[in-house]
PDBQT receptor file of N, H, CA, C and O in Angstrom, charges set to zero:
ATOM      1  N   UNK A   1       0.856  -1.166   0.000  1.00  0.00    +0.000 N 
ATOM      2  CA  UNK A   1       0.000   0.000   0.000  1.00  0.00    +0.000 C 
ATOM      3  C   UNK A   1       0.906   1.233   0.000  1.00  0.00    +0.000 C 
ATOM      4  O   UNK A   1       1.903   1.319   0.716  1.00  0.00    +0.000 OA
ATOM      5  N   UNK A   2       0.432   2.326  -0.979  1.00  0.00    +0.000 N 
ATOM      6  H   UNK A   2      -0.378   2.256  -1.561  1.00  0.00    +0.000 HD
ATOM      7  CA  UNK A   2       1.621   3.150  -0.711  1.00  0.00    +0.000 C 
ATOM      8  C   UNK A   2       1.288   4.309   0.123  1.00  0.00    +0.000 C 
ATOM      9  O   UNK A   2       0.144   4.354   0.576  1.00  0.00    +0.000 OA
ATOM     10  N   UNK A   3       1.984   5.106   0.354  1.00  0.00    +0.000 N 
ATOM     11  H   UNK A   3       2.913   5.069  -0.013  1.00  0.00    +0.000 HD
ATOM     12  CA  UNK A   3       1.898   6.214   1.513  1.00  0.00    +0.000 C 
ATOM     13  C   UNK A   3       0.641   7.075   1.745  1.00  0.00    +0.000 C 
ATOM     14  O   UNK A   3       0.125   7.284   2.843  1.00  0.00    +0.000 OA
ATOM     15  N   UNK A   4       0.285   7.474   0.735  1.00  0.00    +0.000 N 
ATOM     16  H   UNK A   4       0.704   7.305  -0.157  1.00  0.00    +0.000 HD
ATOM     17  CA  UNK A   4      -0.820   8.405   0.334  1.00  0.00    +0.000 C 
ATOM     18  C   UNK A   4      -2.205   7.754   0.927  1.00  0.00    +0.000 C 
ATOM     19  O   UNK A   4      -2.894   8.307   1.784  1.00  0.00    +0.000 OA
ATOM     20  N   UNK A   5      -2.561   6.198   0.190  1.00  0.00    +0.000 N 
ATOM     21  H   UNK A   5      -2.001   5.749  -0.506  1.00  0.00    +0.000 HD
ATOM     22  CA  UNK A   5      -3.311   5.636   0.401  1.00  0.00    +0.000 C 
ATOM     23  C   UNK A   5      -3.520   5.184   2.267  1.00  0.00    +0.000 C 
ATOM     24  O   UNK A   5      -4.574   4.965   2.865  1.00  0.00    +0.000 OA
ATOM     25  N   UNK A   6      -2.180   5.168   2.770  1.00  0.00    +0.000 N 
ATOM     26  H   UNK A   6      -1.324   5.346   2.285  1.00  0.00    +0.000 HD
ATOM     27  CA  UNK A   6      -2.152   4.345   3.986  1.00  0.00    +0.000 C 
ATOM     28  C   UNK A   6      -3.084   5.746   5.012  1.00  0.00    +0.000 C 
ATOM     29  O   UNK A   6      -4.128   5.720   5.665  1.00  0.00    +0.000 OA
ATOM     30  N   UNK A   7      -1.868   7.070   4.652  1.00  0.00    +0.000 N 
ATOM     31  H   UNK A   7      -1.021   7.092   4.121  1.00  0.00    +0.000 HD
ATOM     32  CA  UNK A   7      -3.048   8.264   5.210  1.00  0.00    +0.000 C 
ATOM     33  C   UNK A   7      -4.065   8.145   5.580  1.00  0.00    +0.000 C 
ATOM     34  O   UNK A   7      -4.543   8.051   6.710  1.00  0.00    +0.000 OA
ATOM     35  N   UNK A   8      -4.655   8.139   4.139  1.00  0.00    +0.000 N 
ATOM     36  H   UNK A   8      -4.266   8.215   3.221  1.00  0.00    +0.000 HD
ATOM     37  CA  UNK A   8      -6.133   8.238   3.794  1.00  0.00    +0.000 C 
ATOM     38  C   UNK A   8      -6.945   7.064   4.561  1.00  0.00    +0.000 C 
ATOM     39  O   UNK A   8      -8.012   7.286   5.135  1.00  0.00    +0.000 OA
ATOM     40  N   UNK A   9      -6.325   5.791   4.509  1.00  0.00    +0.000 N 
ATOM     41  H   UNK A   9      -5.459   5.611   4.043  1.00  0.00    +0.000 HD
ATOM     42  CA  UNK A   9      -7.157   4.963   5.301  1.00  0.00    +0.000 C 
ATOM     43  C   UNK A   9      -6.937   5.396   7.302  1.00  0.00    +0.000 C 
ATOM     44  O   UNK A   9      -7.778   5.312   8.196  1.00  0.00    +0.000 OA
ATOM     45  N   UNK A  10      -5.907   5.708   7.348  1.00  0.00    +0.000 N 
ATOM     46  H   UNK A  10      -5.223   5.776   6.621  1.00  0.00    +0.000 HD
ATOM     47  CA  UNK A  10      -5.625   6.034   8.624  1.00  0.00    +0.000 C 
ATOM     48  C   UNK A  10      -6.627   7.328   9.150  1.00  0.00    +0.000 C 
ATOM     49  O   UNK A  10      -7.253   7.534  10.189  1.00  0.00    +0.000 OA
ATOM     50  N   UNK A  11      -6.465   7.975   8.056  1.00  0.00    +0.000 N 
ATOM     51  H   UNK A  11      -5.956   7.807   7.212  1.00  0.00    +0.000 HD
ATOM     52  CA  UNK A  11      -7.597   9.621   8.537  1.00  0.00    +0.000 C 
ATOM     53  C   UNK A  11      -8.740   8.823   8.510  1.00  0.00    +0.000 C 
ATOM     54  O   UNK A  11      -9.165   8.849   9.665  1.00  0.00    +0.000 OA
ATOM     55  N   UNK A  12      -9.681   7.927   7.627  1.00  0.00    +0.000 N 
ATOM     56  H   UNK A  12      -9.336   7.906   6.689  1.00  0.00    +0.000 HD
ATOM     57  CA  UNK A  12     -10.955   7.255   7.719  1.00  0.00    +0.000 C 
ATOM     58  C   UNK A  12     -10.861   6.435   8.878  1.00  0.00    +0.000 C 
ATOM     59  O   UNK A  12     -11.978   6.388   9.393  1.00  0.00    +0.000 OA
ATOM     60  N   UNK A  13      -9.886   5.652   9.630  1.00  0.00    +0.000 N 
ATOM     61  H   UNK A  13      -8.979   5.690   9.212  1.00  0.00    +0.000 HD
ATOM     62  CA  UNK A  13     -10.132   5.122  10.949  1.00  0.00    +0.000 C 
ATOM     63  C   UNK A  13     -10.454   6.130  12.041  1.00  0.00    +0.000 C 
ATOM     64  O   UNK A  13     -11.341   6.135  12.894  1.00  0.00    +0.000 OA
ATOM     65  N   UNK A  14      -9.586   6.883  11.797  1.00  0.00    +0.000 N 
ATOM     66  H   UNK A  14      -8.865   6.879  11.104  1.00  0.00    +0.000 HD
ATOM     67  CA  UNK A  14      -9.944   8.137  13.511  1.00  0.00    +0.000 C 
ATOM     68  C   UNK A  14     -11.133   8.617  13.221  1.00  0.00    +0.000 C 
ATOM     69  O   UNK A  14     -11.981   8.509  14.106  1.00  0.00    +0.000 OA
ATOM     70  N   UNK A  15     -11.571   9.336  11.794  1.00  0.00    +0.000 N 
ATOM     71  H   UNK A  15     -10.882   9.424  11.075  1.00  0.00    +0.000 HD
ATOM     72  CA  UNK A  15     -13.413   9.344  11.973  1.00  0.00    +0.000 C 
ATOM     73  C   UNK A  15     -14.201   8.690  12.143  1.00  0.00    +0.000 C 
ATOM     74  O   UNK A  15     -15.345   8.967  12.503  1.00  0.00    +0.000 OA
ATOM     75  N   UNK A  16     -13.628   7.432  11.857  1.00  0.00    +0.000 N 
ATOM     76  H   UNK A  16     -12.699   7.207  11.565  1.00  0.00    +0.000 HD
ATOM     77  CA  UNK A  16     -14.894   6.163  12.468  1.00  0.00    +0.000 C 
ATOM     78  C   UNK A  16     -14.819   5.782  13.775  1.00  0.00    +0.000 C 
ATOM     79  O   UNK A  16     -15.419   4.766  14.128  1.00  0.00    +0.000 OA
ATOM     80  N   UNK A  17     -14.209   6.396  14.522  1.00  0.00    +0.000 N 
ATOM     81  H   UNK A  17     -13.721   7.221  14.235  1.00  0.00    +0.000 HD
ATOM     82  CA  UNK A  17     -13.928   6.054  15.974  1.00  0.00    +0.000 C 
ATOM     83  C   UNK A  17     -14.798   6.947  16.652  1.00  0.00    +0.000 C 
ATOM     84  O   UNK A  17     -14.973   6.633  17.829  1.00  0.00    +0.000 OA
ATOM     85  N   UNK A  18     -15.287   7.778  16.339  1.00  0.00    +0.000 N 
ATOM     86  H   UNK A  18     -15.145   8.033  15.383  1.00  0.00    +0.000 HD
ATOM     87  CA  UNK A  18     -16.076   8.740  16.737  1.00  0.00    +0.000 C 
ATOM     88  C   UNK A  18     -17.792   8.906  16.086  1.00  0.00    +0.000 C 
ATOM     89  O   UNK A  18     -18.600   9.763  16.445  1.00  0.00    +0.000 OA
ATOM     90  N   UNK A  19     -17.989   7.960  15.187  1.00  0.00    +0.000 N 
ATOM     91  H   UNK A  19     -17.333   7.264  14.896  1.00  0.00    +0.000 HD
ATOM     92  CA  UNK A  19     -19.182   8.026  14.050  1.00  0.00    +0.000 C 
ATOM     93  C   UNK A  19     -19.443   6.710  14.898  1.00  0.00    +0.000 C 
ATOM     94  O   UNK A  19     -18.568   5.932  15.278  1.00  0.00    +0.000 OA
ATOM     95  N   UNK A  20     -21.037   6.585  15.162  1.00  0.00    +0.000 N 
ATOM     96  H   UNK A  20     -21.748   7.217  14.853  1.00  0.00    +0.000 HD
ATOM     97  CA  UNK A  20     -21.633   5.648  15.662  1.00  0.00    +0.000 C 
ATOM     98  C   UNK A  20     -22.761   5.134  14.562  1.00  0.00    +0.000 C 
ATOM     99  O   UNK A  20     -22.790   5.724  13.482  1.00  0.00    +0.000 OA
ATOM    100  N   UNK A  21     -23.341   4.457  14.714  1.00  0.00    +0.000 N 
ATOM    101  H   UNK A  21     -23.318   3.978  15.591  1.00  0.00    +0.000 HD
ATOM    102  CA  UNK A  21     -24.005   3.297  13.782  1.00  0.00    +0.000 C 
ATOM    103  C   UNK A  21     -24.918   2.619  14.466  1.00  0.00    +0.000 C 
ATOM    104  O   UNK A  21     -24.594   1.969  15.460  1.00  0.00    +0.000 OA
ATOM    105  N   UNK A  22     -26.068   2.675  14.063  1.00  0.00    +0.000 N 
ATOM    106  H   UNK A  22     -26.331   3.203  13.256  1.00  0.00    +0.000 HD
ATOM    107  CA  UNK A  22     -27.236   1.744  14.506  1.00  0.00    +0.000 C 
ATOM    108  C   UNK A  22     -28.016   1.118  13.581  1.00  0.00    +0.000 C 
ATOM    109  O   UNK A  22     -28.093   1.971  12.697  1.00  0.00    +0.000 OA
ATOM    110  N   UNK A  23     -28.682   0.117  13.197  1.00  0.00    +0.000 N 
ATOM    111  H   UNK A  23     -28.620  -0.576  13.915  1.00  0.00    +0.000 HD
ATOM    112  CA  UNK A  23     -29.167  -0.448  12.444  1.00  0.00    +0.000 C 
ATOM    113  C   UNK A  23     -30.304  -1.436  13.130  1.00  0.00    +0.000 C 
ATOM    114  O   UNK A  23     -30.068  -2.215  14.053  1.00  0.00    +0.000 OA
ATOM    115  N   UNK A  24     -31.575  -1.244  12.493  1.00  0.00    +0.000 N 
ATOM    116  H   UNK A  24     -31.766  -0.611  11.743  1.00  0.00    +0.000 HD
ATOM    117  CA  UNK A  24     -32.491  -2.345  13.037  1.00  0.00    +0.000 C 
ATOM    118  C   UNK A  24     -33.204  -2.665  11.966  1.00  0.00    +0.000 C 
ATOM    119  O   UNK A  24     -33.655  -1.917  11.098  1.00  0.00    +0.000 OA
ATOM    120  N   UNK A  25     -33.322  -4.390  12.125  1.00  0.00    +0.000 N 
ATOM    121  H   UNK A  25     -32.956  -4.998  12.830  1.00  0.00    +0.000 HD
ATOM    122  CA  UNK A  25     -33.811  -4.909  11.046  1.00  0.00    +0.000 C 
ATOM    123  C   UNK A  25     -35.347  -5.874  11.615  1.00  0.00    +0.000 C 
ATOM    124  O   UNK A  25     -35.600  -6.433  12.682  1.00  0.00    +0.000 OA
ATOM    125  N   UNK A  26     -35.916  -5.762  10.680  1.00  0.00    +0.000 N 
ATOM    126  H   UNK A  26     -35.711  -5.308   9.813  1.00  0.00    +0.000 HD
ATOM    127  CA  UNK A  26     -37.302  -6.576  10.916  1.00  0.00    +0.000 C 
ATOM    128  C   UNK A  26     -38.168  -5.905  11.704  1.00  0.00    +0.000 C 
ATOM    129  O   UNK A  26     -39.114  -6.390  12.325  1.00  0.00    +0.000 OA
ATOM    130  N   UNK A  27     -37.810  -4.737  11.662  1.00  0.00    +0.000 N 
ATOM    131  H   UNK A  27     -37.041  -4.344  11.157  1.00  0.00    +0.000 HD
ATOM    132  CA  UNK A  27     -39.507  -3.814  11.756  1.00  0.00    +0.000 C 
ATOM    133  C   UNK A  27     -40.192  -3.121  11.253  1.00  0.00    +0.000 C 
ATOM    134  O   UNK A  27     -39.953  -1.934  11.031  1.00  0.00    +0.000 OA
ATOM    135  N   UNK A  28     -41.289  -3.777  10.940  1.00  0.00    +0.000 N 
ATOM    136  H   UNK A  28     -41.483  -4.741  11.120  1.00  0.00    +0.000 HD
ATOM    137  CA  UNK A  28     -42.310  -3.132  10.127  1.00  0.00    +0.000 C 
ATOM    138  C   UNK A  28     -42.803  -1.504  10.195  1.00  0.00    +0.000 C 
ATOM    139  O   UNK A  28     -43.980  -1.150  10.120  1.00  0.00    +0.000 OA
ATOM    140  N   UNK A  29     -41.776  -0.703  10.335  1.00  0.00    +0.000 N 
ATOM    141  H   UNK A  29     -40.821  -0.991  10.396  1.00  0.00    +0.000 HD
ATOM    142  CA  UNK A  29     -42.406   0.691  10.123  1.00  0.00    +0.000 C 
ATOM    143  C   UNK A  29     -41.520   1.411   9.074  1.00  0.00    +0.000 C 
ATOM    144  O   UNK A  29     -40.471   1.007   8.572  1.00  0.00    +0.000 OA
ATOM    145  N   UNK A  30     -42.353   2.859   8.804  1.00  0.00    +0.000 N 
ATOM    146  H   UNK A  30     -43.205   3.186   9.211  1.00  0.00    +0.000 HD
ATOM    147  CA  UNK A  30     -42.355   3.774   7.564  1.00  0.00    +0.000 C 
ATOM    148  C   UNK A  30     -40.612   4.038   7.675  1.00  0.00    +0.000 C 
ATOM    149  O   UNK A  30     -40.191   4.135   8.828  1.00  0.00    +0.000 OA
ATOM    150  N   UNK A  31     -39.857   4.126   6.842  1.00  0.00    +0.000 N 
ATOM    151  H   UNK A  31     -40.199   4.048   5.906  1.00  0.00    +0.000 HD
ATOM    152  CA  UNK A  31     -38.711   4.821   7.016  1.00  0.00    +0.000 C 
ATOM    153  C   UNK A  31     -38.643   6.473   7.409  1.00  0.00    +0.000 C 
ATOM    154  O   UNK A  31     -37.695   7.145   7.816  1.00  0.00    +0.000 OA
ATOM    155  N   UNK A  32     -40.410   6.933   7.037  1.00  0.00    +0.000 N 
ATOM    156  H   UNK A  32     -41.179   6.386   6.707  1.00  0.00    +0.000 HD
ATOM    157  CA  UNK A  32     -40.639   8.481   7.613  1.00  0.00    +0.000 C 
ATOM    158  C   UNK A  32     -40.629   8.418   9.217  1.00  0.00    +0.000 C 
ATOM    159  O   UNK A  32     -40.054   9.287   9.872  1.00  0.00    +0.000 OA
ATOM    160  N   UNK A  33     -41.302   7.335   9.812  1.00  0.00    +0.000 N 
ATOM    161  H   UNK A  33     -41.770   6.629   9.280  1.00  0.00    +0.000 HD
ATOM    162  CA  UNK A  33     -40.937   7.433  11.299  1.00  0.00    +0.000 C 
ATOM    163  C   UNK A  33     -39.640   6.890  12.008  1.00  0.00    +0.000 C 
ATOM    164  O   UNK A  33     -39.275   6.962  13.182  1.00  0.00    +0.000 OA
ATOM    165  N   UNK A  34     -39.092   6.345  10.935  1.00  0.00    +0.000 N 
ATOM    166  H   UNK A  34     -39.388   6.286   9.982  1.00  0.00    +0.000 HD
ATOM    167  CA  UNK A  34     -37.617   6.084  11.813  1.00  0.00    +0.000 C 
ATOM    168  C   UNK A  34     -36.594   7.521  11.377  1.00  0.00    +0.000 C 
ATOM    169  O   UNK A  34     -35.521   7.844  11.887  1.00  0.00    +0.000 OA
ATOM    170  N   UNK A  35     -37.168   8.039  10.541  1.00  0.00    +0.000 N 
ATOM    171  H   UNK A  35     -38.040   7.776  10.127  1.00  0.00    +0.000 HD
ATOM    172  CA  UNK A  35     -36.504   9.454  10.445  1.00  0.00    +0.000 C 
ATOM    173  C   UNK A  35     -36.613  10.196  11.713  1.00  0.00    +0.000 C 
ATOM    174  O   UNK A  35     -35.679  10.592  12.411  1.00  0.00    +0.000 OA
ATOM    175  N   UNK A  36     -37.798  10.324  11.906  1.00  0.00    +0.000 N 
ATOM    176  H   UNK A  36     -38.557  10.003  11.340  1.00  0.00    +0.000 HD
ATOM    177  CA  UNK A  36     -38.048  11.086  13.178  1.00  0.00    +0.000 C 
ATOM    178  C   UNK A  36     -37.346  10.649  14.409  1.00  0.00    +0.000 C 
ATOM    179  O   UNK A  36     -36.476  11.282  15.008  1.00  0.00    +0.000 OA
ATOM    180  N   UNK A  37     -37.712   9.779  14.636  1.00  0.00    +0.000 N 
ATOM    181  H   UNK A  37     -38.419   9.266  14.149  1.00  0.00    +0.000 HD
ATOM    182  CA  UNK A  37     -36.994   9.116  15.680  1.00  0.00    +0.000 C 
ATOM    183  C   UNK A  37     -35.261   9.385  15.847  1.00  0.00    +0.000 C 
ATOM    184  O   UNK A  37     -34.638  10.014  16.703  1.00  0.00    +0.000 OA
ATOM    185  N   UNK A  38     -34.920   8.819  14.953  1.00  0.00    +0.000 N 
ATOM    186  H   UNK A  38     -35.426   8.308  14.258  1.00  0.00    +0.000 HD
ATOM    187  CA  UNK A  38     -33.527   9.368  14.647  1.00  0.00    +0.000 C 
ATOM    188  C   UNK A  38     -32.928  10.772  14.894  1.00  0.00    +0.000 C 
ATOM    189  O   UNK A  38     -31.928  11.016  15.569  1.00  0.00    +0.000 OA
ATOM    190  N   UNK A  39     -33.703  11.643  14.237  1.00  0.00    +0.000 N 
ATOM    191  H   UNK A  39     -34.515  11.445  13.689  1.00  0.00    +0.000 HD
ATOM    192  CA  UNK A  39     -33.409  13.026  14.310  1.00  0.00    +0.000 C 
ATOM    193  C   UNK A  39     -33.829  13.112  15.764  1.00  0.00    +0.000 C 
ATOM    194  O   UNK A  39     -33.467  14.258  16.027  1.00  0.00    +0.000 OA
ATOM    195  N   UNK A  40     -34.228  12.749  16.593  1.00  0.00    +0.000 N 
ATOM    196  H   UNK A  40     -34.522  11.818  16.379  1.00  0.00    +0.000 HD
ATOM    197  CA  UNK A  40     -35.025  13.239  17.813  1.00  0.00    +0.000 C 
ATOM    198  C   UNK A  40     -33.603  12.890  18.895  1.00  0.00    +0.000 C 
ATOM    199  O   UNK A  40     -33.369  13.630  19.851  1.00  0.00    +0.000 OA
ATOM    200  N   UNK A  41     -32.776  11.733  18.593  1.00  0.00    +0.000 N 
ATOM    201  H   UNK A  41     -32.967  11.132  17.817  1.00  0.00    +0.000 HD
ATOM    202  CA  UNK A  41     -31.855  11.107  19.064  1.00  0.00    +0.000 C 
ATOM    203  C   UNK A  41     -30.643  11.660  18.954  1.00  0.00    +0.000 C 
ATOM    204  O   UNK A  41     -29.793  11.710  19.843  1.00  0.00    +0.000 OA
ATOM    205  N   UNK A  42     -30.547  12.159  17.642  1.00  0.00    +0.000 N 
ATOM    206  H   UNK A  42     -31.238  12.118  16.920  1.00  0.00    +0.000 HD
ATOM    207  CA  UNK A  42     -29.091  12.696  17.192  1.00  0.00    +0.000 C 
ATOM    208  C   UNK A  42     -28.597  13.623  17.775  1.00  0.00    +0.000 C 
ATOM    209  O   UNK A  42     -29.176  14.705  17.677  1.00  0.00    +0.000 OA
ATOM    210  N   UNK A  43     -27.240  13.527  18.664  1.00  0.00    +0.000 N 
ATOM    211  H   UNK A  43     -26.769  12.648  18.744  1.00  0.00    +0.000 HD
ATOM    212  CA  UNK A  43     -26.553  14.793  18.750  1.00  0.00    +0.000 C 
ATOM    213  C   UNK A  43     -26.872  14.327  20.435  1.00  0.00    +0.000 C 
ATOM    214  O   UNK A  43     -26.134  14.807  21.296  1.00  0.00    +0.000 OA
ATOM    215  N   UNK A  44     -27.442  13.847  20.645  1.00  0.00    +0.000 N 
ATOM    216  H   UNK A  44     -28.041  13.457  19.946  1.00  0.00    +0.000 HD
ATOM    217  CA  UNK A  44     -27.388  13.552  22.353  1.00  0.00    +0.000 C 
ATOM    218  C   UNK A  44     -26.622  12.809  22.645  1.00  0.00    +0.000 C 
ATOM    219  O   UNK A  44     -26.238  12.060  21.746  1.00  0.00    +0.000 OA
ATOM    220  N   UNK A  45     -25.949  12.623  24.202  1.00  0.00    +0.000 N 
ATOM    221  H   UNK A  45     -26.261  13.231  24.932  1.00  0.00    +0.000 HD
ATOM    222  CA  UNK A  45     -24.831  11.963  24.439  1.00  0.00    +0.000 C 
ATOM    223  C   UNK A  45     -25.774  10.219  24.721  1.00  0.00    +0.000 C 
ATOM    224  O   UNK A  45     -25.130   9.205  24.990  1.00  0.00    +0.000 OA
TER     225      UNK A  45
């Protein structure tokens, strides 16, 4: 891998160390109310 590239993956690890991720599968609702929900969540500790 050469230098440039190794960076670049190295700068994308330290932002993902800090970027959280949730995912739920097998429920039957609107993707308009998991918007909400979401936004209602975001940004809180």
């Amino acid at each position: 891998m050469g230098a440039r590239k190794r960076k670049a993956a190295d700068a994308r690890k330290e932002e993902m160390k800090t970027t959280f991720l949730a995912k739920l599968n097998n429920c039957p609702t609107s993707p308009r109310k998991m918007r909400l929900v979401a936004d209602m969540i975001r940004g809180k500790k």
